[in-house]
C-alpha positions in Angstrom: 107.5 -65.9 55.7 104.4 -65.8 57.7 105.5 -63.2 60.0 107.5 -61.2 57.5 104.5 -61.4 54.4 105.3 -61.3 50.6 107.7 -58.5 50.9 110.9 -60.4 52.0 112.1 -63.4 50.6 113.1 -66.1 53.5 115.1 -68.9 52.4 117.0 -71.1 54.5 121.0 -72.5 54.0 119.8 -74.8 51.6 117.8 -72.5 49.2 120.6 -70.2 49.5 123.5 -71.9 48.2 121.3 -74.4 46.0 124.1 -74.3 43.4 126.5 -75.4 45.6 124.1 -77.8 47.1 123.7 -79.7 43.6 126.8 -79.5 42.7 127.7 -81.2 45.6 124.8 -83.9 45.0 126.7 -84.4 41.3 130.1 -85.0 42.5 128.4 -87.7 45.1 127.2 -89.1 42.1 129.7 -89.5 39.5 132.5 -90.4 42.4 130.3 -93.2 43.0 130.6 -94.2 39.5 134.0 -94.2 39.4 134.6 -96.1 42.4 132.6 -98.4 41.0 134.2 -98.7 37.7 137.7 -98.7 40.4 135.5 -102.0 41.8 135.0 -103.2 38.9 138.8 -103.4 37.8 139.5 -104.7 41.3 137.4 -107.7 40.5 139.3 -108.7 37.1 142.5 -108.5 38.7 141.4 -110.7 41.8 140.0 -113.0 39.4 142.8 -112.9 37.0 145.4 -112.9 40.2 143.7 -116.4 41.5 144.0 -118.1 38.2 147.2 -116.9 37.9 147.8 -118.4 41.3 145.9 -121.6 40.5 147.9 -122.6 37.2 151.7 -121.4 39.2 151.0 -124.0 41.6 149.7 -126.8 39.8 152.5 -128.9 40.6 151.8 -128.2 44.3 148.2 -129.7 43.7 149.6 -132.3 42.0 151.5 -133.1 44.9 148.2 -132.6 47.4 146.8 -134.6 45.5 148.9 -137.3 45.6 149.1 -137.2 49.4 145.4 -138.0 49.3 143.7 -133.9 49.0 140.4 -134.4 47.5 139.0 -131.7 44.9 137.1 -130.1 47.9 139.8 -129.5 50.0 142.4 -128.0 47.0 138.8 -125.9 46.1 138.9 -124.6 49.6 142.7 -123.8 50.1 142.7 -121.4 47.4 138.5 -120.2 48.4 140.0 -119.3 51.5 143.5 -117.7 50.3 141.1 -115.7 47.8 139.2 -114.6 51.1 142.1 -113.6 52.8 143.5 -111.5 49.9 140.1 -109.6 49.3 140.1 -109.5 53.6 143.0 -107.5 53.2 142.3 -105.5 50.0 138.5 -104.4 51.8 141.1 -103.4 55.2 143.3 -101.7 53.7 141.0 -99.5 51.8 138.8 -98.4 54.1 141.8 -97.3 56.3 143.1 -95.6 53.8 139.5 -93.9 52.9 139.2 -93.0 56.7 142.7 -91.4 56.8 142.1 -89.8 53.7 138.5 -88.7 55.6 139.8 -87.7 58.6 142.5 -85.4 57.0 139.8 -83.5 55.1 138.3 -82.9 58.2 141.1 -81.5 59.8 143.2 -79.7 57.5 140.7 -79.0 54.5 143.1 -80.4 51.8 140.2 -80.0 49.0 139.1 -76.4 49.0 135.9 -75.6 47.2 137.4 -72.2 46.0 140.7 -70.1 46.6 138.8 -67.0 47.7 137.9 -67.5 51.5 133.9 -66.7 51.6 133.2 -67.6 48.4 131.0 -70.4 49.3 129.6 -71.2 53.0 132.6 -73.6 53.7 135.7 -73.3 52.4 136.8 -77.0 52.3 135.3 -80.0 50.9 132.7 -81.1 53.3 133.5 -84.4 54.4 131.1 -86.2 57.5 132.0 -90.1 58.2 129.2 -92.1 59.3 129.7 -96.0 60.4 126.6 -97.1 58.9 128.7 -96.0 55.6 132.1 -97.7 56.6 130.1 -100.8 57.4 128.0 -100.7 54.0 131.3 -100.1 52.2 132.6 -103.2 53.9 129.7 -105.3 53.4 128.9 -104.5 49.5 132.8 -105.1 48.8 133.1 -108.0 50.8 130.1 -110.0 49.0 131.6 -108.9 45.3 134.9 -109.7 46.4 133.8 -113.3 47.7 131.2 -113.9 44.8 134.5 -112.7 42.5 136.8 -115.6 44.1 134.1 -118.3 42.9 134.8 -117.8 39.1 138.3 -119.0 39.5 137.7 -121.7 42.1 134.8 -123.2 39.6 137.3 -123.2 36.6 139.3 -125.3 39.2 137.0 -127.9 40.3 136.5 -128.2 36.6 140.2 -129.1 35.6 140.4 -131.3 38.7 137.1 -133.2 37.7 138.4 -133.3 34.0 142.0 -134.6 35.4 140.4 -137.4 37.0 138.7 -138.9 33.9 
């Protein structure tokens, strides 16, 4: 703009396609939302899987206990087996979310429109990072592990309440 003066307008990629730009910014947005409303289901069935889990083997416990388990230790089998499950839910899906990355990348599977040139790219733009992977991991892992605490608390309950 400085060398040109007022008479030309210089914008750069951004200004250009600033539509596009937002519209993209949206979509960020509200697929954020419903990933975490996705999350959010995630979590009631983890937490109604476990207590699902917890009252089918109640005979089993039972039978721990009997063998001379304390309340700790049954609170930790099923802690950890709630761990593991979530362990594999969080693997699962971000190999999945990578594939499903990677393909975009390659083949352009989500086009932005069906007339080529209509917009700078013509596919969805997709970039990977690993701080995002690892954030993805980390934010899912802690709700997934603070999730598996509801049930195993309800537990230690009935066990303390089966002991009086």
């Amino acid at each position: 703009e400085k060398i040109l003066g007022d008479d030309f307008l210089v914008e750069n990629r951004f200004e250009q396609q600033i539509e596009s730009f937002r519209m993209l910014q949206i979509e960020k947005w509200v697929t954020f939302l419903i990933l975490a409303f996705i999350l959010l289901i995630a979590v009631f069935n983890v937490v109604g899987s476990l207590s699902m889990l917890i009252v089918e083997k109640t005979i089993d416990i039972k039978s721990l206990k009997n063998m001379g388990a304390n309340n700790n230790l049954i609170s930790r089998i099923f802690l950890y087996e709630g761990w593991l499950i979530t362990f594999f839910g969080i693997v699962s899906g971000i190999v999945a979310g990578l594939t499903l990355c990677l393909l975009q990348q390659h083949f352009g599977l989500l086009r932005l429109s069906n007339v080529p040139g209509a917009y700078v790219v013509d596919a969805y733009p997709v970039i990977v990072r690993f701080w995002d992977i690892v954030t993805v991991f980390v934010v899912v892992s802690i709700i997934s592990l603070l999730t598996v605490f509801y049930p195993i608390n309800n537990l230690k309950k009935k066990l303390k309440f089966a002991e009086v």
